[in-house]
Backbone and ligand atoms as CSV (ligand in chain L), in Angstrom:
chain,resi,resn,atom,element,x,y,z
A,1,UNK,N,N,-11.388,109.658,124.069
A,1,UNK,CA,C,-11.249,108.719,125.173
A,1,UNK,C,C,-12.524,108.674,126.026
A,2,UNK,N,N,-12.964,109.333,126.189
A,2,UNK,CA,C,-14.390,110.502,127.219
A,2,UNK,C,C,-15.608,109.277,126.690
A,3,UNK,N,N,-15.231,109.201,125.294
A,3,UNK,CA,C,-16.616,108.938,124.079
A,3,UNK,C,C,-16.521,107.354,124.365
A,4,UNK,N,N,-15.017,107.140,124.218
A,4,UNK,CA,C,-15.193,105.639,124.145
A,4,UNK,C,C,-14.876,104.980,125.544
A,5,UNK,N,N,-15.116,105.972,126.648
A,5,UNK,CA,C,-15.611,105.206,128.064
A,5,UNK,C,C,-16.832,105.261,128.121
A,6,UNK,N,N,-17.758,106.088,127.769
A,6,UNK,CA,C,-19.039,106.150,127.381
A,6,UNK,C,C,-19.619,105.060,126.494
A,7,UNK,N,N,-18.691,104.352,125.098
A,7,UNK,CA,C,-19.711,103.568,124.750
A,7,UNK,C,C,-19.488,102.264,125.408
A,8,UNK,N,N,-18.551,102.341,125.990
A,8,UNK,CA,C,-18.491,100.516,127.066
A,8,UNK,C,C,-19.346,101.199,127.765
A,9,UNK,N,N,-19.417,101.346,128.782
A,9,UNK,CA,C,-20.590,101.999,129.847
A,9,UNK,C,C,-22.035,101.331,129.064
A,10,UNK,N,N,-22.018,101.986,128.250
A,10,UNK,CA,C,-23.470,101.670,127.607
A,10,UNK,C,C,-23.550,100.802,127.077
A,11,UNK,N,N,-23.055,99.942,126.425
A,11,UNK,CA,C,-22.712,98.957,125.571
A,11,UNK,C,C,-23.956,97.837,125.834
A,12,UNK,N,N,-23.769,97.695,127.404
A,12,UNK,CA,C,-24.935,96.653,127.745
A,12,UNK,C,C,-25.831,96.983,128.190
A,13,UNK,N,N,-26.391,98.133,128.135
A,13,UNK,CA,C,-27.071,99.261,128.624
A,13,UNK,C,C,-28.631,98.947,127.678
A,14,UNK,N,N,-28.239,99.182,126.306
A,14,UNK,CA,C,-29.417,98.718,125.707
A,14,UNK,C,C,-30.333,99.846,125.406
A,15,UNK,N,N,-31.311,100.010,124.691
A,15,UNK,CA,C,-32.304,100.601,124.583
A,15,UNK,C,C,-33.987,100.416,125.086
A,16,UNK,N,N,-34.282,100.565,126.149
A,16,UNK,CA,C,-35.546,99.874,127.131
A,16,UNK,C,C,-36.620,100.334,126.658
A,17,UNK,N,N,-36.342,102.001,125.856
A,17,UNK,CA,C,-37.535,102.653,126.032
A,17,UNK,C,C,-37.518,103.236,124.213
A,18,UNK,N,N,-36.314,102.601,123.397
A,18,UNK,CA,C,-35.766,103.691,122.291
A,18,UNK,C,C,-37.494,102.676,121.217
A,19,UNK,N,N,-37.801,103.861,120.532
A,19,UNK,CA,C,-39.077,103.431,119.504
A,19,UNK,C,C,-40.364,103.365,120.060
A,20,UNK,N,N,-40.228,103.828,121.236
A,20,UNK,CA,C,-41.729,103.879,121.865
A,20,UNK,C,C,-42.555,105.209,122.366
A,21,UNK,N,N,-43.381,105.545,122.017
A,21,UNK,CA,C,-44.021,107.032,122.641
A,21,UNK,C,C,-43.944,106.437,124.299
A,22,UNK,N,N,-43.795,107.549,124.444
A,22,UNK,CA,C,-44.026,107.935,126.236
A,22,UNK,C,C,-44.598,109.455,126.392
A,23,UNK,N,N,-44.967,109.445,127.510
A,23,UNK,CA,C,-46.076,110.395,127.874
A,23,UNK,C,C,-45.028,111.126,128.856
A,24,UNK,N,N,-45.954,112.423,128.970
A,24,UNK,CA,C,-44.861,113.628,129.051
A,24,UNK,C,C,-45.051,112.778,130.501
A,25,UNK,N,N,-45.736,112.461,131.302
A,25,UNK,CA,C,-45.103,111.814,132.785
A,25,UNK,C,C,-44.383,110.778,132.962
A,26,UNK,N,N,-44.114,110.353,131.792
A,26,UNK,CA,C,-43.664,109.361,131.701
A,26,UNK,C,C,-41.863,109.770,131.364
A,27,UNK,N,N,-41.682,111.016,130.301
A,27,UNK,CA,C,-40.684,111.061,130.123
A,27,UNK,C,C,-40.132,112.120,131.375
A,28,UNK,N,N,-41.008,112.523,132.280
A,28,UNK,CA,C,-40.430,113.270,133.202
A,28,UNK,C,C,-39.991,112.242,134.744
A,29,UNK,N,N,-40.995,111.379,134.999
A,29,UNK,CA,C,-40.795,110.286,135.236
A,29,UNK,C,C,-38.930,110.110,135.096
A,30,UNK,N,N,-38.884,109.482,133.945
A,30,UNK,CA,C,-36.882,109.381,133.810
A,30,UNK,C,C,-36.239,110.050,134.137
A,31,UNK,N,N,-37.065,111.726,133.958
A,31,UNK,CA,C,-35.354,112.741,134.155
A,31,UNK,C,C,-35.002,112.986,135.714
A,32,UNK,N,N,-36.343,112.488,136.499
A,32,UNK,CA,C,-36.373,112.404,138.298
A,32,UNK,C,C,-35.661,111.176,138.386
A,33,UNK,N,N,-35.581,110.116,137.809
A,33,UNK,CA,C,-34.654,108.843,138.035
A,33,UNK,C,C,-33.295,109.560,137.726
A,34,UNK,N,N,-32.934,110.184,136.348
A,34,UNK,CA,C,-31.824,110.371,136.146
A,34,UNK,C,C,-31.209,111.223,136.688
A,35,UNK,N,N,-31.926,112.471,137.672
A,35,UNK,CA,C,-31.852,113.489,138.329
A,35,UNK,C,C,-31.120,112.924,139.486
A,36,UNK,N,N,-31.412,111.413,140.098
A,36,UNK,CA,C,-31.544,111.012,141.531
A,36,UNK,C,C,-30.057,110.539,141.838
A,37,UNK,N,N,-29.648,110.247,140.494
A,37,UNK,CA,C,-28.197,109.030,140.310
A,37,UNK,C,C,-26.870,110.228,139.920
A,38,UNK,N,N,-25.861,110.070,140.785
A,38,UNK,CA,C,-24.890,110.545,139.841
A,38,UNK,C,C,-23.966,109.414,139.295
A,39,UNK,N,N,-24.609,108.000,139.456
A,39,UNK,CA,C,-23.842,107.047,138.606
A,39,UNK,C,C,-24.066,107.559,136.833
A,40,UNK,N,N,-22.804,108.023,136.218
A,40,UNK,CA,C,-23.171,107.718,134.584
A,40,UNK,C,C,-23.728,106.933,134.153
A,41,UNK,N,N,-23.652,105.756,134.171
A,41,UNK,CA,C,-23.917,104.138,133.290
A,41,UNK,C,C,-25.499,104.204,133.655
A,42,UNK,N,N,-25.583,104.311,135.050
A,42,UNK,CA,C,-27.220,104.263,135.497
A,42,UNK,C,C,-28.164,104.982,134.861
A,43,UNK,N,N,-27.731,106.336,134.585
A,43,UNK,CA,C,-27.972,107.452,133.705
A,43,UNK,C,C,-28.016,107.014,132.368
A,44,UNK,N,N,-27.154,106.964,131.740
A,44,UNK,CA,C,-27.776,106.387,130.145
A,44,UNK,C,C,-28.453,104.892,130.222
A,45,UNK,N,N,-27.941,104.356,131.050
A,45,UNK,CA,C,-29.243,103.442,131.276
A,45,UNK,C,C,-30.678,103.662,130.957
A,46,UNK,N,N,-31.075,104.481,132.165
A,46,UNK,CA,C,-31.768,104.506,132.514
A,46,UNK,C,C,-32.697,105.724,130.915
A,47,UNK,N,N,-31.952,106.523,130.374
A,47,UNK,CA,C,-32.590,106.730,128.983
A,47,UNK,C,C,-32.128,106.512,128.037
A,48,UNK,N,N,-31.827,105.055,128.360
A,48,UNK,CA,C,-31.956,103.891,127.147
A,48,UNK,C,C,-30.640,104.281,125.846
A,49,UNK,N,N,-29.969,105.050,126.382
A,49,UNK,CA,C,-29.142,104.953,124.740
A,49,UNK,C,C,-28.390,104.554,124.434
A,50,UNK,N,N,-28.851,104.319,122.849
A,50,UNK,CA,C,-27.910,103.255,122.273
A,50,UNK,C,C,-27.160,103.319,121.206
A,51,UNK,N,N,-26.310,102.782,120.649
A,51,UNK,CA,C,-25.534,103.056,119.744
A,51,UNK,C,C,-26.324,103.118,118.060
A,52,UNK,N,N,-27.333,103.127,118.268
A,52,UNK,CA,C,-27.860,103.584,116.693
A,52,UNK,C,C,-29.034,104.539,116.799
A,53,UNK,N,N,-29.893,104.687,115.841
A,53,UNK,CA,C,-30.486,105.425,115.517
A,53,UNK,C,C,-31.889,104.569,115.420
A,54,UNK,N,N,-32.807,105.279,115.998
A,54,UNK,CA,C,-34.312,104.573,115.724
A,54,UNK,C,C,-34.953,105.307,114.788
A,55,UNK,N,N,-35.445,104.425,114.105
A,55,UNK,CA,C,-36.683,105.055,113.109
A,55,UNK,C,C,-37.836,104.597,113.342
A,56,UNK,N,N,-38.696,105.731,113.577
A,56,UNK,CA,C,-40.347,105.860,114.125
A,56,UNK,C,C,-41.107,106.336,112.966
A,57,UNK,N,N,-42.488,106.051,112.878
A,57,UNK,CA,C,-42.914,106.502,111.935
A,57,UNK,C,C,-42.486,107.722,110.661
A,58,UNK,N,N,-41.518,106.458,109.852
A,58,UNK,CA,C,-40.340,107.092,108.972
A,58,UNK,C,C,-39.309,108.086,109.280
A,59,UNK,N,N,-39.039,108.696,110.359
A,59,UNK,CA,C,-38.340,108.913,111.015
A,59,UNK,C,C,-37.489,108.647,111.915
A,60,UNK,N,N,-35.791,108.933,110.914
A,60,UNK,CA,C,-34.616,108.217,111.549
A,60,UNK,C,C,-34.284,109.126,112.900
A,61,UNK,N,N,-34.538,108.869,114.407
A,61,UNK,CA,C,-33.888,109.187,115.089
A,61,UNK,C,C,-32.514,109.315,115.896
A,62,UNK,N,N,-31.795,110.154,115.998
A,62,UNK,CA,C,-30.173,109.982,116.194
A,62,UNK,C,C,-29.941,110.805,117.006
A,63,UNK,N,N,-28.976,110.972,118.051
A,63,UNK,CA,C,-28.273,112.402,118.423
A,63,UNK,C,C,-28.032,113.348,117.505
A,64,UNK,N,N,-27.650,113.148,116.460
A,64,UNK,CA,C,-27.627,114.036,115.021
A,64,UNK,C,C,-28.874,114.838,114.861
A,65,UNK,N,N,-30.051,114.606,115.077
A,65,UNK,CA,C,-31.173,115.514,114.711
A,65,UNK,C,C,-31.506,115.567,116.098
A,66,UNK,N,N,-31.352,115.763,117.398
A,66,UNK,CA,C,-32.065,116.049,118.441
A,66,UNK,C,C,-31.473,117.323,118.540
A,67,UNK,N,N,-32.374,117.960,119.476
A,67,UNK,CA,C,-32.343,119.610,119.804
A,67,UNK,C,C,-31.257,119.187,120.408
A,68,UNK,N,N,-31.032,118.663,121.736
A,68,UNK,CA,C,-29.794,118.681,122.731
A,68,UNK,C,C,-28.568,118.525,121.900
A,69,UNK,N,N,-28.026,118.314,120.417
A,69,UNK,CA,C,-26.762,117.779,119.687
A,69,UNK,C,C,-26.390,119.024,119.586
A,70,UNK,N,N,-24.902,118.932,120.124
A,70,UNK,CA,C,-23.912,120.103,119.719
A,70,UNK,C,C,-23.117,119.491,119.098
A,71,UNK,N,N,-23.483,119.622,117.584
A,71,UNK,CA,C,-22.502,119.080,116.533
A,71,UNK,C,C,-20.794,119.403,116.819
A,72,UNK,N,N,-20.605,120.993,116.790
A,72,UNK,CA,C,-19.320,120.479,117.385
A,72,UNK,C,C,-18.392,120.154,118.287
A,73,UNK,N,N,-19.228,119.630,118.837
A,73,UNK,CA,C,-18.561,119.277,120.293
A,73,UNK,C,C,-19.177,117.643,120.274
A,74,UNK,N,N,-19.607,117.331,119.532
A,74,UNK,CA,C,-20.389,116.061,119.788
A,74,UNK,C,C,-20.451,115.396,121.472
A,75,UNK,N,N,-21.897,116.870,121.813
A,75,UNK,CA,C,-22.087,116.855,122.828
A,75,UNK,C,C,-23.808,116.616,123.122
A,76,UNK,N,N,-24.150,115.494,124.105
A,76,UNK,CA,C,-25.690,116.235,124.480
A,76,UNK,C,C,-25.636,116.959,125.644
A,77,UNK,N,N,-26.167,118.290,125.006
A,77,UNK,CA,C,-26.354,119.248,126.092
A,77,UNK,C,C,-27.895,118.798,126.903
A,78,UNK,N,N,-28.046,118.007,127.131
A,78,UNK,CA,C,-29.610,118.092,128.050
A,78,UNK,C,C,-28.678,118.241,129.451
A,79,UNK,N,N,-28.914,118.650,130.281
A,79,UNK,CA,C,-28.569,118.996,131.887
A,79,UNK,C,C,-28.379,117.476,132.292
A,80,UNK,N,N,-29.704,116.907,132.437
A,80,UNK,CA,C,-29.475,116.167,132.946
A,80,UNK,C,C,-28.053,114.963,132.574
A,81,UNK,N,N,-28.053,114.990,131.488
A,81,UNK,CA,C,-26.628,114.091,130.612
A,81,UNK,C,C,-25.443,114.630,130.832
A,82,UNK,N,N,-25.608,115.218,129.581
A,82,UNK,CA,C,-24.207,116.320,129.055
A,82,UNK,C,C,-23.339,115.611,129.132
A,83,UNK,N,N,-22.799,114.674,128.133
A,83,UNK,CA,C,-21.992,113.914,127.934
A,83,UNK,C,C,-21.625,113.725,126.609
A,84,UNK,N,N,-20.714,113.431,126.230
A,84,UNK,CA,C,-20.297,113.129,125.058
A,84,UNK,C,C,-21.219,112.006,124.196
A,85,UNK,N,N,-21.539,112.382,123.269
A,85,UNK,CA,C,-22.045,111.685,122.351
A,85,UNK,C,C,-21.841,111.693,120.977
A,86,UNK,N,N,-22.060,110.152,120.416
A,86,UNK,CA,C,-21.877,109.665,118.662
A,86,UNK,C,C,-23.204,110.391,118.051
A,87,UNK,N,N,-22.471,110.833,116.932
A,87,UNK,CA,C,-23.753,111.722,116.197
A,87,UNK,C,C,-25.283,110.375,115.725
A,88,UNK,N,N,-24.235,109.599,115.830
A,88,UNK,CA,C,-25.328,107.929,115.350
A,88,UNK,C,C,-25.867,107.187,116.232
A,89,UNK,N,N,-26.372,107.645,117.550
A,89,UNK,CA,C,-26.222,107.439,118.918
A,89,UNK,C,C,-28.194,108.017,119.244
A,90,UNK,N,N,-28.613,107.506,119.834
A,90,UNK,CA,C,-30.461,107.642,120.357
A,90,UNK,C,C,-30.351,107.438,121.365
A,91,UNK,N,N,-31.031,108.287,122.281
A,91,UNK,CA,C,-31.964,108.068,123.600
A,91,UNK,C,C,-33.329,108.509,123.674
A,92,UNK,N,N,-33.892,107.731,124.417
A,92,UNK,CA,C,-35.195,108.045,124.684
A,92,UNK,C,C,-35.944,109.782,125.184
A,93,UNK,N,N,-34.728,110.320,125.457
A,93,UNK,CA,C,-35.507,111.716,125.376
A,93,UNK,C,C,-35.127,112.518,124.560
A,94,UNK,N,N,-34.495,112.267,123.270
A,94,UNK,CA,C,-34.619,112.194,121.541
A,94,UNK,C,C,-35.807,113.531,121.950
A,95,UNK,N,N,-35.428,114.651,121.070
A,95,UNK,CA,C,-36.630,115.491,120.834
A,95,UNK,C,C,-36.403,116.522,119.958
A,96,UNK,N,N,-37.140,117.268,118.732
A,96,UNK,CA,C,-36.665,117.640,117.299
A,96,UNK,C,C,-37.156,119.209,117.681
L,1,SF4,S1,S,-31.051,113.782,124.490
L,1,SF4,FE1,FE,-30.684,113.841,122.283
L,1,SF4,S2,S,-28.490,114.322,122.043
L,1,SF4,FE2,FE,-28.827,113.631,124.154
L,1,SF4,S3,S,-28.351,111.440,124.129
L,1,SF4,FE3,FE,-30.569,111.679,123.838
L,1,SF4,S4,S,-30.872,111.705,121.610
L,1,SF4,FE4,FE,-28.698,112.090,122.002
């Protein structure tokens, strides 16, 4: 239920930043935006995630291969999130 208030939330949310390098001020930059909000929606907003997976120089990115995925809990543990997430699911602070 958790998951699928999460993907309406995001739904129109979009990906702003998913397939693009950003610079470490840049990705710290977001986590002080996302730090600032305790709106959810604003929050994945604001790092862009979206319901698929980006692939970057041949590399498929997903919640599935990021450090933050707790497979069983299909959870991202980053602090700043920590929300339920689809293993087929990307955000911009994606990191291996
Ligand atoms: S930080 Fe990783 S696990 Fe969390 S939403 Fe972004 S890609 Fe998914």
């Amino acid at each position: 239920m958790v998951l699928q208030t999460l993907a309406h939330l995001t739904q129109t949310g979009g990906c702003k930043s998913g397939g693009l390098f950003m610079s470490n001020d840049a990705t710290q930059a977001m986590v002080d935006r996302i730090r600032a909000t305790a709106d959810m929606k604003e929050k994945t907003t604001i790092a862009g995630l979206a319901h698929a997976p980006v692939t970057e120089d041949d590399i498929e990115k997903s919640c599935e291969n990021c450090i933050y995925f707790l497979a069983r809990r299909s959870w991202c543990d980053l602090p700043e999130l920590n929300i339920p997430v689809d293993p087929e699911w990307y955000c911009a602070l994606w990191r291996v």
